[in-house]
VOPAGU-2260 file (C-alpha; in pm, 1 decimal, decimal comma):
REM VOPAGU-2260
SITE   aa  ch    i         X         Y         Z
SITE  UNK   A    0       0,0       0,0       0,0
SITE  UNK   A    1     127,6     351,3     -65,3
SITE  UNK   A    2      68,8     680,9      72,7
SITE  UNK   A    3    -151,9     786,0    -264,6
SITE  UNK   A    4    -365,0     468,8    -219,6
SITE  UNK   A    5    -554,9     659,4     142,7
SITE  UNK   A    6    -815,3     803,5     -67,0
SITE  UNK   A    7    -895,7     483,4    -231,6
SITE  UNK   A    8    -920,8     318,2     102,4
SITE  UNK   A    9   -1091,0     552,3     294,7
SITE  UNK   A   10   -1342,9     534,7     -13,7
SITE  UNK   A   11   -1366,4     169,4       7,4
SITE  UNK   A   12   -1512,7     230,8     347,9
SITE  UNK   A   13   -1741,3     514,5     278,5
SITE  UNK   A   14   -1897,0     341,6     -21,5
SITE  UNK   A   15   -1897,0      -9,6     197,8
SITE  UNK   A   16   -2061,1     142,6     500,5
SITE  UNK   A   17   -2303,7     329,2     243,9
SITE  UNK   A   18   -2420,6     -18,9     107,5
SITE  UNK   A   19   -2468,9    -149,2     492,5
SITE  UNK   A   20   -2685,4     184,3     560,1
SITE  UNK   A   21   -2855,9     107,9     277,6
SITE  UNK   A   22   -2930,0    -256,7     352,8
SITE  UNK   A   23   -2983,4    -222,8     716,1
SITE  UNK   A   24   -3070,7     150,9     818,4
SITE  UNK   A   25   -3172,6     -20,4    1187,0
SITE  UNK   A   26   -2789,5      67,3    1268,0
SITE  UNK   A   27   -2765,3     416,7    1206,1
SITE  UNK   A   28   -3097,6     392,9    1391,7
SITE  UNK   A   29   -2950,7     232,2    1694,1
SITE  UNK   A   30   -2656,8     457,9    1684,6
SITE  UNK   A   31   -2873,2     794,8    1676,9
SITE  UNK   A   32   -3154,6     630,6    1918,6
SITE  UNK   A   33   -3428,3     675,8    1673,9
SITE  UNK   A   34   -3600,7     348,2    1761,7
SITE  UNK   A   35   -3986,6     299,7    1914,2
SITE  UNK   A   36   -4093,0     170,1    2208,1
SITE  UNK   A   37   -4041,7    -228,3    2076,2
SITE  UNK   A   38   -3716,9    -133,9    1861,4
SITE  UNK   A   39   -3816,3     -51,4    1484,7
SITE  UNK   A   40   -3680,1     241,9    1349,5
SITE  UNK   A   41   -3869,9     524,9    1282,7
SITE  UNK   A   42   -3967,9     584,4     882,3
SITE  UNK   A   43   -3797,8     912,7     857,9
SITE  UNK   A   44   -3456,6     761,0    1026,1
SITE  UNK   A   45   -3521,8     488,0     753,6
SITE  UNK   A   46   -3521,7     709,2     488,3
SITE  UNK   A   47   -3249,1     944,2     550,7
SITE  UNK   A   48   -2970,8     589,0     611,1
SITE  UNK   A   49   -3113,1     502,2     265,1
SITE  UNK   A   50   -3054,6     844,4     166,3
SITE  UNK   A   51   -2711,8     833,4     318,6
SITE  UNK   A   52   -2655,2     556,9     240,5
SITE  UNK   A   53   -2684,1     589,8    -177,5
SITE  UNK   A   54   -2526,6     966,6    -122,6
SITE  UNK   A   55   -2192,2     724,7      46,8
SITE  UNK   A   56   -2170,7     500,6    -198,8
SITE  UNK   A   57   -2106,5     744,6    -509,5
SITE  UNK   A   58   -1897,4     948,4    -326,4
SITE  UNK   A   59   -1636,7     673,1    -168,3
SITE  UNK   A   60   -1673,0     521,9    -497,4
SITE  UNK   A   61   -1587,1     881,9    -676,8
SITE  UNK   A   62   -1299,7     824,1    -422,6
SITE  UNK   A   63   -1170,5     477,6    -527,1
SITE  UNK   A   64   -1187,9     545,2    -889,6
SITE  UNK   A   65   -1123,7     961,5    -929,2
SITE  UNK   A   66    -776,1     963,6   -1055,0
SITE  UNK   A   67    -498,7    1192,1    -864,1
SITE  UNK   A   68    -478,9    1560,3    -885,9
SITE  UNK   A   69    -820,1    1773,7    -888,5
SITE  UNK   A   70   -1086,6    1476,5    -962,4
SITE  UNK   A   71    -974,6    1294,3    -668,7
SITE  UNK   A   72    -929,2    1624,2    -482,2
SITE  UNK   A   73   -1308,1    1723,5    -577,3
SITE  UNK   A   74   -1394,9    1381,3    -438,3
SITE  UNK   A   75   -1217,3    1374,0    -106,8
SITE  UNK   A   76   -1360,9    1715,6     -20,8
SITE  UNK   A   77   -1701,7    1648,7    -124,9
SITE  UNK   A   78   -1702,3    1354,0      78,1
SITE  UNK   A   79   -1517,3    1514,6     381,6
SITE  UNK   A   80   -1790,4    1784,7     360,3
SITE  UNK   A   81   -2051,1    1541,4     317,5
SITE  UNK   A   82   -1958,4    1378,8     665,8
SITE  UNK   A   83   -1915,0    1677,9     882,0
SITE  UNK   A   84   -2261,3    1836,0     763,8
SITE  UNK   A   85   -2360,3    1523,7     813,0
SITE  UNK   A   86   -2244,3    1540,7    1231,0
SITE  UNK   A   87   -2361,9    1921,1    1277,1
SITE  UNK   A   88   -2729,7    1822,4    1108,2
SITE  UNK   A   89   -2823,3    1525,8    1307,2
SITE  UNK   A   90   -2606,1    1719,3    1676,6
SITE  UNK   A   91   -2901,6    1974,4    1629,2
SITE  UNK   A   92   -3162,5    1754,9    1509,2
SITE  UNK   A   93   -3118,7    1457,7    1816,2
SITE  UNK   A   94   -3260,9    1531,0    2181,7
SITE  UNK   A   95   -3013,3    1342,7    2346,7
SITE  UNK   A   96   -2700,4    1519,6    2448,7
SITE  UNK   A   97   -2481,8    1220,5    2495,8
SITE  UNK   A   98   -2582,6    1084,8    2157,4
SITE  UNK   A   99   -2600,1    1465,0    2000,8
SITE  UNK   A  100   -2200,0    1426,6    2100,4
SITE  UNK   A  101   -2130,2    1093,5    2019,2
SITE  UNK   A  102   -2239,6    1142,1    1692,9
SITE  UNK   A  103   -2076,4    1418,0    1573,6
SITE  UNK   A  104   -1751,4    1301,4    1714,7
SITE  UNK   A  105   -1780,1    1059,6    1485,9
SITE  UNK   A  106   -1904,5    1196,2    1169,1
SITE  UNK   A  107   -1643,8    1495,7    1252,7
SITE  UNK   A  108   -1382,3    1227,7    1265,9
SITE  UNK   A  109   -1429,9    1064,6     919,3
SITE  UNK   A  110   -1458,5    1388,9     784,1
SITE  UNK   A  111   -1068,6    1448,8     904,6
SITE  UNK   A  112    -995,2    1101,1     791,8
SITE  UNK   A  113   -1126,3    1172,4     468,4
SITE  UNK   A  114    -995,1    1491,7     420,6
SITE  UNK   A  115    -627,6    1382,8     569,4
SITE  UNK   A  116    -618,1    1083,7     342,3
SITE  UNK   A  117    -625,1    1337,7      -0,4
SITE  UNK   A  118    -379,0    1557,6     182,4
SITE  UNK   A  119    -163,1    1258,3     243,9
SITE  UNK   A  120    -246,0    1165,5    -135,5
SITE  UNK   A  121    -138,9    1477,5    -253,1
SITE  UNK   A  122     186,4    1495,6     -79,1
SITE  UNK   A  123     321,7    1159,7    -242,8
């Protein structure tokens, strides 16, 4: 593995976690507590990991298979963007605090992965 291979892993990911959100959106459910009273997920919570889900897949793909220099630039930022909106909408949308935290620590955090595996790219 080199150094200019990061974005196509961290797109690997994306795209792979986009196909789970697609197939089972009950995760990002769990994650965000959006489940009723006997543990389905709510429609809307449904919709949006579908959503997600699709938006992931063309993006980490864009990743895997932009080649270097501004395609694959265009693509890690997109996706880098993608994941920290991603964070700030659903901290302000979710009543829990603890959960409001937890998941924009982690959206936040793929977004720097994402956006340090271009820079890494870029600089090999």
């Amino acid at each position: 593995m080199q150094p200019s291979d990061a974005p196509k892993i961290t797109g690997g990911l994306t795209a792979a976690y986009g196909l789970l959100s697609i197939a089972a959106p009950g995760i990002l459910a769990r994650q965000t507590r959006q489940l009723d009273a006997i543990g389905i997920p709510s429609p809307g919570i449904v919709i949006s990991s579908r959503l997600f889900g699709i938006r992931d897949v063309i993006s980490g793909t864009a990743m895997v298979v932009a080649p270097p220099g501004r395609a694959r630039n265009l693509a890690v930022a997109l996706r880098a963007t993608f994941d920290l909106t991603d964070g700030i909408v659903f901290a302000r949308a979710l009543p829990d605090p603890a959960v409001k935290r937890k998941v924009f620590a982690v959206a936040a955090g793929w977004s720097l992965i994402c956006a340090a595996s271009g820079v890494v790219a870029a600089r090999s």
